[in-house]
N, C-alpha and C positions, 0 to 999 in steps of 0.2 A: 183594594186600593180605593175604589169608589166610595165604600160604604165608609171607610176610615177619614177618605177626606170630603164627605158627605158630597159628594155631587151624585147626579143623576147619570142610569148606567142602562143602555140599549142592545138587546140581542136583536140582529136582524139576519135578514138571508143576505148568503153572495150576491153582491154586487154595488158600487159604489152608487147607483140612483138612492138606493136607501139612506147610504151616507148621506147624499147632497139633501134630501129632503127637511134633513136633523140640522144641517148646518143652517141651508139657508133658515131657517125658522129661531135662529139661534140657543136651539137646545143641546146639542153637541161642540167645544172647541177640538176635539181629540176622536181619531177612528183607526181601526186596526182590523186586520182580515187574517185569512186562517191560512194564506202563502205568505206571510209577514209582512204585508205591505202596509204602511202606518204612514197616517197624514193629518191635517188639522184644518181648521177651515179659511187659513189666510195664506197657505200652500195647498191647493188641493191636487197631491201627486201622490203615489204609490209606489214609483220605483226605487226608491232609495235616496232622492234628494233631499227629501224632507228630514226623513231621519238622519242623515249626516250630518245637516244643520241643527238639527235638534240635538246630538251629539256634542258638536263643536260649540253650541252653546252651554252645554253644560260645563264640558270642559272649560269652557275658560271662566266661567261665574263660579264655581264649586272649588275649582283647584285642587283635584283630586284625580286619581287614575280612574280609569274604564272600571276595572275591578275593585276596586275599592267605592266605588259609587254603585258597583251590583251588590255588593255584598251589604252595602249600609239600606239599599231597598230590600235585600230578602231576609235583613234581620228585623226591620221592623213590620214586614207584611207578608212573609215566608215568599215562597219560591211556585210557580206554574211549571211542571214540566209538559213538553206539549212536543207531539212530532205529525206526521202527517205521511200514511200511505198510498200510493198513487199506484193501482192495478190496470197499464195502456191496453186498448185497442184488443178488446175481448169480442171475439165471435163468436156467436149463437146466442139463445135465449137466455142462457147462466144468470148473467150480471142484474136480468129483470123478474126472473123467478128467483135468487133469495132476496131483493126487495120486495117484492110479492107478501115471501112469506116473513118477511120483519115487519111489512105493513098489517098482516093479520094479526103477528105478536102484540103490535099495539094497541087493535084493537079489542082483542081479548084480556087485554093487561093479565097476562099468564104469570109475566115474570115479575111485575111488579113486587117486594119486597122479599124474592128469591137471592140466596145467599149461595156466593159461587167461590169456590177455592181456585187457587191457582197453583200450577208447580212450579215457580218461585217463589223463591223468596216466602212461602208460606203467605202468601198474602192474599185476605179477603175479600168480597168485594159483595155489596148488598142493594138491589137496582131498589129506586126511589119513585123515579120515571121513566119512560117507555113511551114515546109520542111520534107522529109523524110533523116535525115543526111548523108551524104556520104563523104570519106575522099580520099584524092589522096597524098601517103606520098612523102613527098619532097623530101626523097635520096632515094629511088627505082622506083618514080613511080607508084608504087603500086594501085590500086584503090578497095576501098573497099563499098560497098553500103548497103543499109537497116540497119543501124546503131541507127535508133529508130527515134520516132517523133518528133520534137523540137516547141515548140511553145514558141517564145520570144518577150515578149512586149518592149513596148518604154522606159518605168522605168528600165529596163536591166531584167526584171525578167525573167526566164524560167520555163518551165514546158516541163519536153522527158519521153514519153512513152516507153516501152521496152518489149519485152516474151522474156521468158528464163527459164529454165528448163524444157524443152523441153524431155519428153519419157513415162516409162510408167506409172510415179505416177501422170499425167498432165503437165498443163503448167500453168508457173508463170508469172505476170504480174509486170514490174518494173515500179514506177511513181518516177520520183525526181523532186521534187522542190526547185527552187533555189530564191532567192530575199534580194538583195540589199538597205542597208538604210544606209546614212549619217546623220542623225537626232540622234544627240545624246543621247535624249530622250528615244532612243529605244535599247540600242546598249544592256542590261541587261535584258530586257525581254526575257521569257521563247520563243525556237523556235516556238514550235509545235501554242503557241498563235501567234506569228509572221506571220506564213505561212498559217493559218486557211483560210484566204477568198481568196489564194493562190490555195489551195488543193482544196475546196471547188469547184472554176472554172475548174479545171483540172477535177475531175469529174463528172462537168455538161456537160465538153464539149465532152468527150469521151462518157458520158452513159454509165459508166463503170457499174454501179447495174443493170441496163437495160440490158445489153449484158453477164453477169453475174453471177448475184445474188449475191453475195457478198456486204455484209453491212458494212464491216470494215477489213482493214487488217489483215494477217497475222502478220505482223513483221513492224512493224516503227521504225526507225533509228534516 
């Protein structure tokens, strides 16, 4: 969407001081986070108020339905599928030995341009990057590191790892998955089918059960 309506387009870590730094500076009107929260910089909220205004403004300038206004944005810039796995309040070292060892994967770029099949759907998947994220903000200078794993293949798909909740009930493990399809054919199927052979690599490649135990999230998004 950026690139088609040529505006400028910021990856940053969690947390909205990143946003506000883009806003005030007036390089950002528009921000959005990987629990959905989406805001602008003449509302600056997160829980949802924004976006129903944003909504209700469409709706009544466009004159069109909900779905008929998703469908006329994912025909002309196809479709993000994206879900979000949330593993609570994991005890013992698990959660920090396989970030450990995904933090060495990157640094060996082992997997870099390895081609991985999936038992769905027959589908491929061939890593691009392999980094440990780090961000350096454009109006302070700022530099912030350890901002989670990123694995991005050549299809655009991503897969970033994350801990977080961090004290005494344990520690949680964030996985998002994002992937991309122009194929019209797809743009109404359910996510969670979309992303299956997506998730499915993400934790082959971590040994997330292996480093663990855990069989199935907490919480999916």
């Amino acid at each position: 969407v950026a690139e088609k309506s040529q505006k400028s387009l910021y990856e940053v870590p969690t947390g909205w001081k990143f946003f506000g730094n883009l806003m005030d500076s007036k390089l950002i009107s528009i921000c959005g986070e990987e629990s959905f929260g989406t805001g602008s910089d003449h509302i600056r909220e997160k829980d949802g108020m924004w976006a129903a205004l944003a909504w209700l403004s469409l709706l009544a300038n466009i004159d069109r339905s909900v779905a008929k206004i998703l469908h006329a944005h994912w025909n002309t810039y196809g479709r993000n599928f994206f879900t979000r796995y949330d593993y609570e309040q994991i005890d013992g070292p698990g959660p920090f030995s396989m970030m450990k060892r995904l933090e060495q994967m990157c640094m060996l770029n082992e997997l870099v341009n390895k081609t991985f099949n999936t038992p769905y759907g027959n589908k491929q998947y061939t890593i691009r990057l392999m980094d440990d994220f780090h961000y350096q903000d454009p109006v302070d200078g700022s530099y912030t590191k350890k901002q989670g794993i990123r694995i991005i293949f050549t299809d655009g798909s991503r897969l970033i790892f994350r801990l977080g909740g961090t004290g005494a009930r344990g520690v949680a493990i964030r996985l998002y998955v994002d992937s991309y399809e122009n194929d019209p054919s797809t743009y109404t199927k359910d996510a969670q089918e979309m992303l299956r052979p997506l998730v499915s690599l993400g934790l082959e490649i971590a040994q997330l059960k292996e480093f663990t135990g855990c069989d199935k999230p907490t919480v999916i998004t």
